[in-house]
Every structure is written in C-alpha cells, then in structure tokens.
N, C-alpha and C positions, 0 to 999 in steps of 0.2 A: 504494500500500500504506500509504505514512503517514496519507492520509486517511482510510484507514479505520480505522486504528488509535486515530486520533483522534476521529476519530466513535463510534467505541464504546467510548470510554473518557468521554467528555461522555455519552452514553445510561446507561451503567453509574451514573454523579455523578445524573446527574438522576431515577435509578432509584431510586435511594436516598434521595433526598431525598422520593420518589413514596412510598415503601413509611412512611416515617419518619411524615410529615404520615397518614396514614391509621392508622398506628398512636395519633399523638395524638387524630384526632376519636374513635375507637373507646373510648379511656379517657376523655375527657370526656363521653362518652352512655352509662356503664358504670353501672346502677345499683346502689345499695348499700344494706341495708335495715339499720334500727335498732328495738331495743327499749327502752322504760324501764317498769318495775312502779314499786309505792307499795301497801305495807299499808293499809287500814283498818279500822279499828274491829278489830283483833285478826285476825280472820276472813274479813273483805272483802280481796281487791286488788284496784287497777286494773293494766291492761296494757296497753301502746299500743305497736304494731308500724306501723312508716315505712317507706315506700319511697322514697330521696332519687333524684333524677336530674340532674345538671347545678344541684347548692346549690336545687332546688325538688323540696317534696316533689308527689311523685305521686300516692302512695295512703297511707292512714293507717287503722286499726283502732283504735278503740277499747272497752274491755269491763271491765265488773265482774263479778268471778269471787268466788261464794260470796253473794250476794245471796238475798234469801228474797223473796216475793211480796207486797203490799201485805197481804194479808189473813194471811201466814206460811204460807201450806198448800204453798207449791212454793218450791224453789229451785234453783241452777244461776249461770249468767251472766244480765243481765239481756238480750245480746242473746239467748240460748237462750228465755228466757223469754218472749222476746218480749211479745204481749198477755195474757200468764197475768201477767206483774207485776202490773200493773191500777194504774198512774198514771196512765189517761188521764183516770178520774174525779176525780183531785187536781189534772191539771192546767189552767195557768189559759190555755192554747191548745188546749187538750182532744186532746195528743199522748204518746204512750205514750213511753217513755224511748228507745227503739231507736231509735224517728220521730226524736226528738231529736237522738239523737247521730249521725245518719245525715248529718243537714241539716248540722252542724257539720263532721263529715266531709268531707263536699262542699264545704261553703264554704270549707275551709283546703285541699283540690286546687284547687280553682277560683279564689282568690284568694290564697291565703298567708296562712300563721298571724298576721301580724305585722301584716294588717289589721284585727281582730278588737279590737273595740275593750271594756272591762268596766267594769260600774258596783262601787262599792266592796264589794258583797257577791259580786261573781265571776260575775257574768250579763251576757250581752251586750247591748252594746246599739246596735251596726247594726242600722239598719231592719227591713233586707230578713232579715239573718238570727233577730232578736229574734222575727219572727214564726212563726219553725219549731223555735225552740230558747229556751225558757224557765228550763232549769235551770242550776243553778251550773255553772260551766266552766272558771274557773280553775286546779284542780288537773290537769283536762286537757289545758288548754295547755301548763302548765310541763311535765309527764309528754312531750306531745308535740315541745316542744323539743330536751329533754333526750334523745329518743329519733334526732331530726334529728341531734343533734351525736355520738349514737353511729353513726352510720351514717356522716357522714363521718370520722370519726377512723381508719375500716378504710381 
C-alpha cells in the first residue's frame, strides 16, 4: 500500500510539472498583434497592423488611407486603389505602389525588419529587395517597429 501511495504521489509531482511546461510553450507561441498610425499631409494616414509571434513578426499590413490617384480622379487607400493609383508609369521599376509594398511586406516576414538596410533618402537598398521596392520606406519601418513593440507590450 505504501508503494502505491508513493507512486502516485511522484505521478501526481511529475503531472504537474507535465501540465506546467505545456502551459509555458502555449504562451511563448501565443500571438499578439500590434498597430501604429502617422498622419500625413493633414488628410493622408499610414497604418501598419503586426502580427508578432515568438519577438518575430509574422505578418505585417501596411496602407495609406485617404490617398487620391496619380491623375486625382479616385481615391481610397492606395492598396484599394490598387492599379487605379497609376504609379506604375512614374515608377523607375515600373511597379504600382501595392506591388511595392507587398514585396516589402514579404521581405520583413521572411527576413526581419532589422535586415532592411536605407540609403539617406529612406529607400532600400538590399539587392534583392531594391528590385521590387523602389519607394521611400523609412516612415514605414519606424510605423512598423513601433507597431512590433505595441504588440509585445500586451
């Protein structure tokens, strides 16, 4: 009888310890998502929503809201606008902004923000990404940061 009282009082310790350890991996794979805005030009904002997971972000949105079209006839967000913006003709990789900030997207899931490297006007200039992403991007990084570190502060 003692044996068994002892055995399952060592099963009961080591249960616990079983339930304990699973409740920590379940909160360190627990994701948590963040936002940061930024006015501009009075009328314009940006918005950038994070998804962090384990201090790396996952998935990341970015979007200008109140944007008008290259020619002013439509407006909306630029990714709404998609190819009705019509930057593709201004731009000098002949990519419409969405395209743009797509690839950017990607390449801060796929490698982290903090690889991203900027020439002193706020354009990238990694290779690989410089080729899909031509426009200024520094105000989106920092938006994008700032929106990482609201995500983990929950």
């Amino acid at each position: 009888m003692r044996k068994l009282v002892i055995l399952l009082v060592v099963f009961m310790l080591s249960g616990c310890s079983f339930f304990q350890k699973q409740n920590e991996v379940i909160e360190e794979q627990m994701e948590k998502k963040g936002v940061s805005e930024s006015v501009r030009n009075g009328d314009m904002y940006i918005k950038v929503e994070v998804t962090v997971k384990n201090d790396k972000i996952t998935n990341v949105d970015i979007d200008e809201f109140g944007a008008k079209s290259f020619d002013g006839t439509m407006s909306g967000s630029k990714k709404e606008l998609g190819d009705s913006y019509n930057m593709k003709s201004y731009s000098e990789i002949g990519k419409e902004w969405y395209e743009q900030i797509e690839a950017l997207e990607d390449y801060i899931e796929d490698n982290g923000i903090d690889k991203i490297e900027l020439d002193e006007n706020g354009r990238v200039i990694n290779t690989d990404l410089k080729m899909m992403c031509s426009i200024k991007v520094d105000e989106y990084l920092t938006l994008t940061k700032q929106a990482k570190e609201n995500a983990e502060s929950k």
